[in-house]
ZATORDREN-908328 format. One record per residue: residue number from 1; residue in one letter; chain; x, y, z of N, C-alpha, C in turn. Coordinates in steps of 0.001 Angstrom, whole numbers, plus 500000, padded with zeros to 6 digits. Layout:
BEGIN
    i  aa  ch  n_east  n_north    n_up  ca_east  ca_north   ca_up  c_east  c_north    c_up
  NUM   A   A       X        Y       Z        X         Y       Z       X        Y       Z
...
! end
This chain:
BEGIN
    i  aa  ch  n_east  n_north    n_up  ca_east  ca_north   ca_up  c_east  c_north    c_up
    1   X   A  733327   289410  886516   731974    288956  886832  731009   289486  885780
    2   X   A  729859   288719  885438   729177    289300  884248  727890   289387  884974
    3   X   A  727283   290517  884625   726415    290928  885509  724986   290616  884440
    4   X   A  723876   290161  885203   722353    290202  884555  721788   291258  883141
    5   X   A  721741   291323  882806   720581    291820  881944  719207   292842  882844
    6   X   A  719636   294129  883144   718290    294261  883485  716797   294171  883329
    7   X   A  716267   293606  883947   714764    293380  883420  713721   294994  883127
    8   X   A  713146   294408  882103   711996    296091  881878  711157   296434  883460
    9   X   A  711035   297614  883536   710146    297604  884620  711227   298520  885685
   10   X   A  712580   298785  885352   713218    299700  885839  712711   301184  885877
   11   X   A  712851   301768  886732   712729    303657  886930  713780   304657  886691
   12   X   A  714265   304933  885706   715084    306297  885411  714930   307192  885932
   13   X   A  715438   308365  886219   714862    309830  886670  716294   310130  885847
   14   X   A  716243   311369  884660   716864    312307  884258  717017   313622  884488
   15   X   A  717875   314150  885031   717633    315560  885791  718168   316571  884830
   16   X   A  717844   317225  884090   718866    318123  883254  718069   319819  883468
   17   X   A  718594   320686  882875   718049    321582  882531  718014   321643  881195
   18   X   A  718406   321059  880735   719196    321143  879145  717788   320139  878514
   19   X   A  717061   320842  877967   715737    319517  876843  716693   319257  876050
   20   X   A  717727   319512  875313   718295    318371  873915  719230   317492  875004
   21   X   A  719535   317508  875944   720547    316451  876789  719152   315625  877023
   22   X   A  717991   316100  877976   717033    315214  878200  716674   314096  876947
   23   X   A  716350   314820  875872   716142    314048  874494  717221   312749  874162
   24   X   A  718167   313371  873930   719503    312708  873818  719597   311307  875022
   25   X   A  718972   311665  876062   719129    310503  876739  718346   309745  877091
   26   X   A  716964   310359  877123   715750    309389  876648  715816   308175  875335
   27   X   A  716153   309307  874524   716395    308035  873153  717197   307035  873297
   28   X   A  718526   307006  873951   719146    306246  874305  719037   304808  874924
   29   X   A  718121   305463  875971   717948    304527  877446  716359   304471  877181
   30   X   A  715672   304439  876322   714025    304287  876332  714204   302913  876759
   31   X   A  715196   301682  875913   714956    299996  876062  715623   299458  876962
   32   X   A  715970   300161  878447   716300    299875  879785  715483   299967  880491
   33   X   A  714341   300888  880434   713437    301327  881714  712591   301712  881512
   34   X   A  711388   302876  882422   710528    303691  881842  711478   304964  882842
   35   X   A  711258   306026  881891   711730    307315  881706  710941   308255  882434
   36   X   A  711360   309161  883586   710551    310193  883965  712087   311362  883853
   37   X   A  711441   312716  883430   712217    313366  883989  711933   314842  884949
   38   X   A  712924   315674  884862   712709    316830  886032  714055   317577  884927
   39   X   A  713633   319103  885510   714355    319756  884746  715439   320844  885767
   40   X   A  714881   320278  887267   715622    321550  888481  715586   320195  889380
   41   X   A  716311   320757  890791   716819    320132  891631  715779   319712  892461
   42   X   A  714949   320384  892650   713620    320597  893737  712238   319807  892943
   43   X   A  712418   319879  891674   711506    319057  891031  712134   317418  890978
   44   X   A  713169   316983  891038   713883    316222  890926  713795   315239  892392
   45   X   A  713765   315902  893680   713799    315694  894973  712210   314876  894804
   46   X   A  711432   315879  894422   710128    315870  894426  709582   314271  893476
   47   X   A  709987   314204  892257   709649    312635  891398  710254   311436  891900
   48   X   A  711587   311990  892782   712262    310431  893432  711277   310438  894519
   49   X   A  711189   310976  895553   710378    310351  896215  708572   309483  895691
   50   X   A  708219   310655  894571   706855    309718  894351  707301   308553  893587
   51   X   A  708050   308644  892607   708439    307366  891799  709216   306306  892447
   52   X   A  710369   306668  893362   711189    305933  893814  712566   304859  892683
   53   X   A  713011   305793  891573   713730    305512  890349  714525   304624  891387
   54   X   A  715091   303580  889846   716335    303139  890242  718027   303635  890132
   55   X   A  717799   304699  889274   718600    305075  889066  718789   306571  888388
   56   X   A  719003   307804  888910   718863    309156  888746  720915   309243  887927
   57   X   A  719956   309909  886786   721261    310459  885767  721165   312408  885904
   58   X   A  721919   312499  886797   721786    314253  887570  722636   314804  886939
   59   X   A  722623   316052  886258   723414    316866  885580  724406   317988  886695
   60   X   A  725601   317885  886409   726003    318542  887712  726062   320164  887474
   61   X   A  725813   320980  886456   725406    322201  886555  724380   322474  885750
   62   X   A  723485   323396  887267   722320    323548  887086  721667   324361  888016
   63   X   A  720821   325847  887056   720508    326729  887975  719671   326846  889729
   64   X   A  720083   326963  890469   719127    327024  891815  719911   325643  892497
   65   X   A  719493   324975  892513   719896    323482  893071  720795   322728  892093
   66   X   A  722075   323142  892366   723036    322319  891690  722750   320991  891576
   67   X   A  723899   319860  890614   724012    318558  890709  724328   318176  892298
   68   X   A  725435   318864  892618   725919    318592  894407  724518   318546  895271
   69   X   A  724285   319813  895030   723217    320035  896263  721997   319013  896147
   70   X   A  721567   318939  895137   720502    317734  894948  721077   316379  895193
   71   X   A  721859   316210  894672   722736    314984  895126  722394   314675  896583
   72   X   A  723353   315439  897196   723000    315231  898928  721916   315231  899459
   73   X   A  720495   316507  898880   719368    315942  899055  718987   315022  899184
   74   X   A  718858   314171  898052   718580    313043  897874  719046   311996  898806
   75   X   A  720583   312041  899284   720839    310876  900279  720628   311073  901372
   76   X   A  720051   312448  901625   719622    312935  903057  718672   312442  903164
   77   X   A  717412   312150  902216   716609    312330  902448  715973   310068  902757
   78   X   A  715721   309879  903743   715255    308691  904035  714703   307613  902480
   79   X   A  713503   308793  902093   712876    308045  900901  713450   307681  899799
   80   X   A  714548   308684  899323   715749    308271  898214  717127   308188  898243
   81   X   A  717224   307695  899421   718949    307860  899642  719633   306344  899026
   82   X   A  717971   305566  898588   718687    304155  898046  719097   304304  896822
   83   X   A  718480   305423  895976   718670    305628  894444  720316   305674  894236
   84   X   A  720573   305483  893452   721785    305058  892654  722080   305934  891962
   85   X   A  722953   307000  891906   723289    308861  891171  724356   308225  889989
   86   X   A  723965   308544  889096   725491    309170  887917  725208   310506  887527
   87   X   A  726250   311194  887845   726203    312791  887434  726514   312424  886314
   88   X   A  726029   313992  885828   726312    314402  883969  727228   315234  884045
   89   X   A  728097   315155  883224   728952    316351  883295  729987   316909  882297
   90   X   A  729958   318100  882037   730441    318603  881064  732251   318931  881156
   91   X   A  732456   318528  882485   733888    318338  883118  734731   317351  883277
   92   X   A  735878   317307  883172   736785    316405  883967  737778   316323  884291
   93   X   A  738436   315806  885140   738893    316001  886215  739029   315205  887610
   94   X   A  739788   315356  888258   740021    314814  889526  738800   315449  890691
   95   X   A  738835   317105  890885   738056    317296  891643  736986   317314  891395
   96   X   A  736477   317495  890169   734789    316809  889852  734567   315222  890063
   97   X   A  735586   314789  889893   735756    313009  890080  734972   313090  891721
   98   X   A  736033   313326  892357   735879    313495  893659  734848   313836  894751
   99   X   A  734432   315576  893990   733111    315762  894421  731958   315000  894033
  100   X   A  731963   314449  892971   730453    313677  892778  730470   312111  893594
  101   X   A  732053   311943  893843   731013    310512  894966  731381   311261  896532
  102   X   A  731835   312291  896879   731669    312313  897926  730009   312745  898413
  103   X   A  729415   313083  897206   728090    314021  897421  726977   312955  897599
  104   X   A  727732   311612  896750   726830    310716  896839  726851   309509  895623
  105   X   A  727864   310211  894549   726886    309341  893273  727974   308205  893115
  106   X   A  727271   307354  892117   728632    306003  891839  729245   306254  890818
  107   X   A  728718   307008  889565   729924    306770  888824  729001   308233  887630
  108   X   A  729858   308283  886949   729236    309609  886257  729821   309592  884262
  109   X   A  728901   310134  884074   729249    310426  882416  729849   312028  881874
  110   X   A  729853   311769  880863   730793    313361  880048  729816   313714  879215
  111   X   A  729701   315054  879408   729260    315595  877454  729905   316102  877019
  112   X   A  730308   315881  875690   729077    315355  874585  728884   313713  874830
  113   X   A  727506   313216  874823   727146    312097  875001  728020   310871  873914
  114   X   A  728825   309994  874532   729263    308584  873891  728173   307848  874230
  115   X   A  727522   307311  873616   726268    306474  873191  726437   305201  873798
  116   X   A  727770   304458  873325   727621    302798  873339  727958   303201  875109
  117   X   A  728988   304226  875339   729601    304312  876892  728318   304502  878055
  118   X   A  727125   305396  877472   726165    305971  878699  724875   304695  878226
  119   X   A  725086   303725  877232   724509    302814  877741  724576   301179  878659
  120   X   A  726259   301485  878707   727130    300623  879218  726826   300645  880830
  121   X   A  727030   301990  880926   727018    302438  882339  725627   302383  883029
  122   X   A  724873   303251  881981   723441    302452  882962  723422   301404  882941
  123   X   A  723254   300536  882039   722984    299205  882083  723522   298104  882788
  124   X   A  724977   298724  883729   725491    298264  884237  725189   298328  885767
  125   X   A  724640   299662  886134   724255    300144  887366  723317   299662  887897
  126   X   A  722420   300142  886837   721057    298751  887160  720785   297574  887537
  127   X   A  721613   296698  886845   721919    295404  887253  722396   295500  888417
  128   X   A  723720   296288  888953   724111    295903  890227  723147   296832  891374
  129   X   A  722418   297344  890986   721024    297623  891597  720073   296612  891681
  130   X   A  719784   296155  891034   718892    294829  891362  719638   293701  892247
  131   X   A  720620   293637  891747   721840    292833  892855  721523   293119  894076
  132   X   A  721465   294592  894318   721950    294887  895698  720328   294668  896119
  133   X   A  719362   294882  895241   718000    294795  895667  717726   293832  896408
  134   X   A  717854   292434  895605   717875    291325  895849  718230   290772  897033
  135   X   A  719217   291603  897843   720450    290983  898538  719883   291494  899620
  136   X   A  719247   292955  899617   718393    293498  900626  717290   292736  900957
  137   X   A  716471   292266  900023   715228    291443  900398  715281   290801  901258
  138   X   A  716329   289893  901135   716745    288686  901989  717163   288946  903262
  139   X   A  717881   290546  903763   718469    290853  904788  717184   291097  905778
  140   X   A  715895   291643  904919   714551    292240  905532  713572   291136  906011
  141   X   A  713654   289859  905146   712935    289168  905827  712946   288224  907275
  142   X   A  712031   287549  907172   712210    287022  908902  712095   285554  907980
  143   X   A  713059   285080  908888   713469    283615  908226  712551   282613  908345
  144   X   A  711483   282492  909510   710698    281394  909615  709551   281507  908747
  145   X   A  708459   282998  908837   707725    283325  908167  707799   283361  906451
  146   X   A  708908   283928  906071   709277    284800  904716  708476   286044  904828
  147   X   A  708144   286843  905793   707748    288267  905681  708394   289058  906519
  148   X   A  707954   289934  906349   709236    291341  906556  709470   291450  907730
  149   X   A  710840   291978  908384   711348    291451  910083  710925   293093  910386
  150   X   A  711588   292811  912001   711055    294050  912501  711560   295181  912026
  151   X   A  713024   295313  911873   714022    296225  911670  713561   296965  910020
  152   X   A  713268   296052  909321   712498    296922  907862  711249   297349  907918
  153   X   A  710530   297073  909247   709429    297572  909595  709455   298783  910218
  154   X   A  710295   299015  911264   710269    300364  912026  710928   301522  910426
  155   X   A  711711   301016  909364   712266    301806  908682  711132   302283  908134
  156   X   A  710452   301366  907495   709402    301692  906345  708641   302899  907084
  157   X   A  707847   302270  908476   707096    302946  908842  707457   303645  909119
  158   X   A  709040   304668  909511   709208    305809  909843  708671   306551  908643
  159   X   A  709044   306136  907185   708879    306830  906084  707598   306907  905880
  160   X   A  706519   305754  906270   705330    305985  905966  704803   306998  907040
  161   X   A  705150   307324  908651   704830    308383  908840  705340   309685  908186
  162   X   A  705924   310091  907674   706540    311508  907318  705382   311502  905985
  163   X   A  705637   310726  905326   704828    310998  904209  703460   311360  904390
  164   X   A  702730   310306  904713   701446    310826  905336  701056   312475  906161
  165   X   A  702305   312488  906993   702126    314232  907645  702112   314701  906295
  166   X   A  703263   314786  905652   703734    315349  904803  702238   315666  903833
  167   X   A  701783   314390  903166   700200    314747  902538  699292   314580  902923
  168   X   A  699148   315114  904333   697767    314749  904903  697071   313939  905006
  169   X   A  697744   312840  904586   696715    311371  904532  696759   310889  905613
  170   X   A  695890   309886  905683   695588    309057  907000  696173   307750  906762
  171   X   A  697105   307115  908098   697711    306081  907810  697283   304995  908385
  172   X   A  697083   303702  908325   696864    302717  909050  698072   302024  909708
  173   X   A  697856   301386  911010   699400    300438  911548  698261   299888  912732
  174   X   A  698514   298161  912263   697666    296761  912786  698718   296081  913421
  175   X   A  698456   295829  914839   698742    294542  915462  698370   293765  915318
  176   X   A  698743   292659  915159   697778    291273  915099  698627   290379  916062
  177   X   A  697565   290022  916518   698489    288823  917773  697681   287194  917644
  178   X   A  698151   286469  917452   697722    284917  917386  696988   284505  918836
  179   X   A  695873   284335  919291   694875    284119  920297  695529   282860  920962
  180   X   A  696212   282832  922217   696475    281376  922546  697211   280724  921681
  181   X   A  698406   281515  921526   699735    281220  920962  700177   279684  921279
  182   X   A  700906   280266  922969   701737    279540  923665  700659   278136  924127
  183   X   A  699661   278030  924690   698742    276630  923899  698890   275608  923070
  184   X   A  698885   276727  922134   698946    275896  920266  700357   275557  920657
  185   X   A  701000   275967  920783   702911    275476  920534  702956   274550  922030
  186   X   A  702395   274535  923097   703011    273326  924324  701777   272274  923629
  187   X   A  700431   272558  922962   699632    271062  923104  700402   270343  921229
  188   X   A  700320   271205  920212   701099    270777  919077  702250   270671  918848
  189   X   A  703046   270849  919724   704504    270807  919759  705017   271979  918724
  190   X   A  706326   272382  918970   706986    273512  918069  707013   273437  916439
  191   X   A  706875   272289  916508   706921    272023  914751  705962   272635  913963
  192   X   A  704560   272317  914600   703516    272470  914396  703555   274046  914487
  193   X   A  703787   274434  915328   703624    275973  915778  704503   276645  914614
  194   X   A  705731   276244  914522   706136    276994  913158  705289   276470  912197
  195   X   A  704746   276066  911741   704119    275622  910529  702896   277106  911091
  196   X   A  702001   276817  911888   700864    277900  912138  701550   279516  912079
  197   X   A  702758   279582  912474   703303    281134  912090  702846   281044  910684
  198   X   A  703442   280322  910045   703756    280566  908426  702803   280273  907853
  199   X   A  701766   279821  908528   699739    279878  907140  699346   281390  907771
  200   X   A  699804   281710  909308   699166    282864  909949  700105   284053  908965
  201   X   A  701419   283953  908666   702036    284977  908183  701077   284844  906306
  202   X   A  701131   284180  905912   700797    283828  904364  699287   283671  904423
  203   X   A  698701   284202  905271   696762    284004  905386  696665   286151  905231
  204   X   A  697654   286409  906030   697351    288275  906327  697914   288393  905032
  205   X   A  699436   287868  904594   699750    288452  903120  698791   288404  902246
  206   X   A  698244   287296  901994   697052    287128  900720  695963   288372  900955
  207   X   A  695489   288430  902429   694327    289778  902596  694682   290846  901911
  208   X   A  696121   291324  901332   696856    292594  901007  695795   292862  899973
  209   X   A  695804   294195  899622   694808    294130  898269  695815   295385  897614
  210   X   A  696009   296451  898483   696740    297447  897667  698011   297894  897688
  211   X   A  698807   298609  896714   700072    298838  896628  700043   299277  898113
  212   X   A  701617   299303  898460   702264    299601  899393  701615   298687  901285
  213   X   A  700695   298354  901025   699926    297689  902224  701372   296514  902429
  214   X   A  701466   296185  903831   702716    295071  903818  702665   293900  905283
  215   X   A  703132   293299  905279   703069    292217  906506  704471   291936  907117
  216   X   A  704702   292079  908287   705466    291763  909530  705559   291380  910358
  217   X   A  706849   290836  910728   706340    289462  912051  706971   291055  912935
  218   X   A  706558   291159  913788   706642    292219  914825  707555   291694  916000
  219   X   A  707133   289895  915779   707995    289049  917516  707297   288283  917756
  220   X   A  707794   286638  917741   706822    285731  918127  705512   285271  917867
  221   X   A  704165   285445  918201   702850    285204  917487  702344   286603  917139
  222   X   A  703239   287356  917476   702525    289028  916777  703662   289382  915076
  223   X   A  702255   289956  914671   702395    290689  913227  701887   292200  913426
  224   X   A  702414   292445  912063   702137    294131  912004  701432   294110  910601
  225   X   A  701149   294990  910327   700655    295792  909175  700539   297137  909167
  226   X   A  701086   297232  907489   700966    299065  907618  700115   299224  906229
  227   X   A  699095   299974  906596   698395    299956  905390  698143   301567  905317
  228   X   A  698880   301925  904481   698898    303351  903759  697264   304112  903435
  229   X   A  697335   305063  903015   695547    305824  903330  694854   304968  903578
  230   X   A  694646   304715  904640   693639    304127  905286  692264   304985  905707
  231   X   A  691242   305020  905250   690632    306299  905689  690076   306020  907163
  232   X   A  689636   306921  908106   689489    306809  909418  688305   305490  909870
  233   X   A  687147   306476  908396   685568    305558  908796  685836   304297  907376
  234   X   A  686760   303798  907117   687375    302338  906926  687784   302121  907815
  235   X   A  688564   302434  908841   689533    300963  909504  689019   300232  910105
  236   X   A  687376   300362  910844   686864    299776  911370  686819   298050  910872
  237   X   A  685905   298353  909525   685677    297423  908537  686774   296713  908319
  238   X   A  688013   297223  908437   689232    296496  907836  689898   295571  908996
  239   X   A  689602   296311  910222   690145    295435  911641  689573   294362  911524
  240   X   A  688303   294378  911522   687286    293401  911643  687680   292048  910178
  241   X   A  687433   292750  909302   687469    291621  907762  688999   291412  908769
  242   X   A  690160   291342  908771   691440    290695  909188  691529   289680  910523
  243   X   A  690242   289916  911672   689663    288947  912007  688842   287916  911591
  244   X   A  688243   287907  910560   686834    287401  909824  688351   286745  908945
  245   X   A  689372   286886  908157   689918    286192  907569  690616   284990  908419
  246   X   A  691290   285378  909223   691854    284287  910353  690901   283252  910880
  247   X   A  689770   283624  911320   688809    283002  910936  688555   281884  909833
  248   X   A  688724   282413  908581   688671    281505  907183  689290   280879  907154
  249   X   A  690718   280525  907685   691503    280111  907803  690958   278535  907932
  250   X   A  690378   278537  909285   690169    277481  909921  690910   276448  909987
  251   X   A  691617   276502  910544   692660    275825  911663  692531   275462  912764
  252   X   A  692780   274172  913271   691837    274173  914500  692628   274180  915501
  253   X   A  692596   274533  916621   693214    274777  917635  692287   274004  918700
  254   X   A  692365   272868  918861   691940    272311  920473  691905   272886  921865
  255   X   A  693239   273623  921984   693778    274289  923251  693446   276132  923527
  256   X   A  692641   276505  922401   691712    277568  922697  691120   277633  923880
  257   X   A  690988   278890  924536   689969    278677  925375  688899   279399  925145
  258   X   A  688442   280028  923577   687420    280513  923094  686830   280098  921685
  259   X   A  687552   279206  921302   687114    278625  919694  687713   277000  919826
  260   X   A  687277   276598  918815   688077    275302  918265  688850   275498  917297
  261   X   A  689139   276923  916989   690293    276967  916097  690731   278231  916073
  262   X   A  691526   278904  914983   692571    279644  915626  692219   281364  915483
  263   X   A  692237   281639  916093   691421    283392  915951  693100   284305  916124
  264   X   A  692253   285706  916079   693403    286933  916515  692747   287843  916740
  265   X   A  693711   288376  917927   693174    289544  918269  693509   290888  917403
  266   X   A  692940   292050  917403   693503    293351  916168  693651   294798  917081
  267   X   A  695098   295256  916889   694720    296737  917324  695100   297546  916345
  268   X   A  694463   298514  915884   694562    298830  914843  694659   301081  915272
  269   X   A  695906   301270  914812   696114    302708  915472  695325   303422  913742
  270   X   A  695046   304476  913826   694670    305288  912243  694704   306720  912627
  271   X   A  695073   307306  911446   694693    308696  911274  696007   309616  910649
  272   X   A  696110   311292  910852   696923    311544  910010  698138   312090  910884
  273   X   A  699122   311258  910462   700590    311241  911560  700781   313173  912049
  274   X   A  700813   313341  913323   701106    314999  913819  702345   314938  913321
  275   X   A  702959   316189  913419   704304    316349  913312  705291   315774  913917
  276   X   A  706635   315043  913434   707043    314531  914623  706484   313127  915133
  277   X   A  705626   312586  914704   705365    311530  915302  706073   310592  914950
  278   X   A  706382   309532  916129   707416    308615  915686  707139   307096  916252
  279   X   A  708086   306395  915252   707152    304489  915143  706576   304155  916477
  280   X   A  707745   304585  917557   707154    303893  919378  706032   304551  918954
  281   X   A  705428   305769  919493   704292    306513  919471  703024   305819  918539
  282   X   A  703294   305817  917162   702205    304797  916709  702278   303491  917350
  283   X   A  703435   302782  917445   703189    301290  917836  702795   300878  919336
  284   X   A  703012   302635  920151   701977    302106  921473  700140   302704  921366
  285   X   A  700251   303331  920459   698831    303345  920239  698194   302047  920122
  286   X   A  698416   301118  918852   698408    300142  918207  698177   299273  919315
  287   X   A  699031   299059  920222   699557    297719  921091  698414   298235  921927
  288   X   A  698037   299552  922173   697304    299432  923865  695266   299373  922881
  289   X   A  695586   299309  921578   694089    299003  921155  694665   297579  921043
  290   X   A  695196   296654  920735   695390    294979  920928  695092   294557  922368
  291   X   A  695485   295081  922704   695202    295115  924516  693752   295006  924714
  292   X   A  693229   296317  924541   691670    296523  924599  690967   295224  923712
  293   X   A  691521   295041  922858   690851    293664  922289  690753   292517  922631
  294   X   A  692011   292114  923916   692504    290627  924157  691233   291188  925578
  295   X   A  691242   292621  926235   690510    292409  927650  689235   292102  926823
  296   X   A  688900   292703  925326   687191    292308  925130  686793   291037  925260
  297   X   A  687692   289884  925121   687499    288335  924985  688034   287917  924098
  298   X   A  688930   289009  923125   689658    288565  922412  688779   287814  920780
  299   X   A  689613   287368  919963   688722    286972  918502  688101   288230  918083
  300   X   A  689043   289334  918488   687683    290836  917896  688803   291770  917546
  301   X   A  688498   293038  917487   689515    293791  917110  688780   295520  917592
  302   X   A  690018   296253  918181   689759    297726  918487  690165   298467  917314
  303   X   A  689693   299737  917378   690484    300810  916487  690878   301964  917246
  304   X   A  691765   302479  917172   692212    303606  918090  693148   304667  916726
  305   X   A  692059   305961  917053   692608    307122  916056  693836   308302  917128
  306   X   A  694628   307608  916342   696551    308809  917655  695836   310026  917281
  307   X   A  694618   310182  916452   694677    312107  916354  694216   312452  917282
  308   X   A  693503   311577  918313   692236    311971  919690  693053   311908  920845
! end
């Protein structure tokens, strides 16, 4: 099988202690990716999660936090257990063979560096990293909409709570529910109604404005959103503009029993995840401010802060 060409725009992470190995393999691999590196195990833990590489080249001896031990870090850890490991290694052997994929990694190199070989191998990994990327996309989305199903939603957002504890930030997570769903789908028939999922799913995507912000069908005429630092005295403004867009929409809905066309209700949970907090816990915050919105008359939106 002949595999793609990786495209630029890939993430390296080089882990060495060694600066002439780092050098040596920067120069190499500069026209595969962009290059970050780390020089210890704990600094290393630390750039995969902010960067999120595609592919970590880990040196397997190395003071404090071995290649092993970081290794397993890493797949322990939720945020980088997707990264893709080749140890470095100055060994070989069966039981170094052995230990480096049981720890985690796919395939590994030797020093002294073979050039045409450690660009073979990344270049090869990568690709079947984007493969597997690809292949994931498709497993995450929701087939009627094209936006993200529930099951990559509770994942994400587990990670987006930890992180947030983790830096103190304040997180956002939006219900959105379609006003007089079941209406629209018995007076327009189902056809129609899938067609209104999919301007309602592709009306909230377009609102996105910043990295990591994302859209989910949650179930039926409800969506989610998770919108990362969200600050507290924003979400108000932001519940509201995500009503005011549905709105723009304008779509008309006959079978309303508050508009001539198609509104949503918003519950919108915010603030900075406690310890321990977990997706149910935000997503009944969330659901019981959607609630409070459908008893206001609905076409409006609550905000509810889990820190109170």
């Amino acid at each position: 099988m002949i595999l793609p060409e990786p495209e630029r725009g890939s993430v390296i992470l080089i882990v060495d202690d060694s600066v002439a190995s780092i050098e040596i393999l920067s120069a190499l691999l500069k026209d595969l990716g962009d290059i970050i590196v780390a020089t210890n195990g704990a600094d290393a833990v630390r750039l995969a999660e902010e960067h999120q590489p595609d592919l970590i080249l880990l040196d397997q001896e190395m003071p404090g936090m071995d290649g092993y031990e970081t290794c397993r870090a890493l797949k322990a850890n939720d945020e980088t257990r997707h990264c893709a490991i080749i140890f470095v290694t100055a060994h070989t052997g069966q039981d170094m063979e052995v230990g480096a994929f049981a720890a985690g990694a796919v395939d590994f190199i030797t020093k002294p560096f073979n050039a045409p070989v450690v660009i073979a191998r990344v270049n090869t990994h990568l690709a079947l990293k984007r493969k597997t990327d690809a292949l994931q996309q498709l497993a995450d989305r929701d087939g009627l909409t094209g936006v993200y199903n529930r099951r990559y939603l509770d994942s994400l957002l587990t990670t987006e709570i930890r992180r947030h504890h983790r830096q103190g930030q304040s997180l956002g997570f939006a219900m959105v529910d379609i006003d007089f769903f079941k209406a629209y789908n018995d007076g327009y028939g189902h056809l129609a109604g899938d067609d209104c999922l999919r301007n309602f799913a592709q009306c909230l995507t377009g609102m996105l404005r910043r990295p990591g912000e994302l859209v989910a069908r949650y179930g039926g005429e409800e969506f989610a959103i998770i919108v990362p630092n969200l600050d507290v005295d924003r979400a108000e403004g932001f519940s509201n503009w995500l009503c005011q867009g549905i709105r723009d929409l304008a779509l008309p809905h006959a079978f309303s029993n508050i508009q001539n066309y198609l509104t949503a209700s918003v519950g919108l949970a915010v603030g900075v995840p406690p310890q321990g907090m977990s997706v149910r816990e935000v997503t009944l915050v969330a659901d019981a401010a959607l609630y409070q919105a459908k008893r206001n008359g609905r076409n409006t939106s609550v905000v509810s802060n889990f820190n109170l």
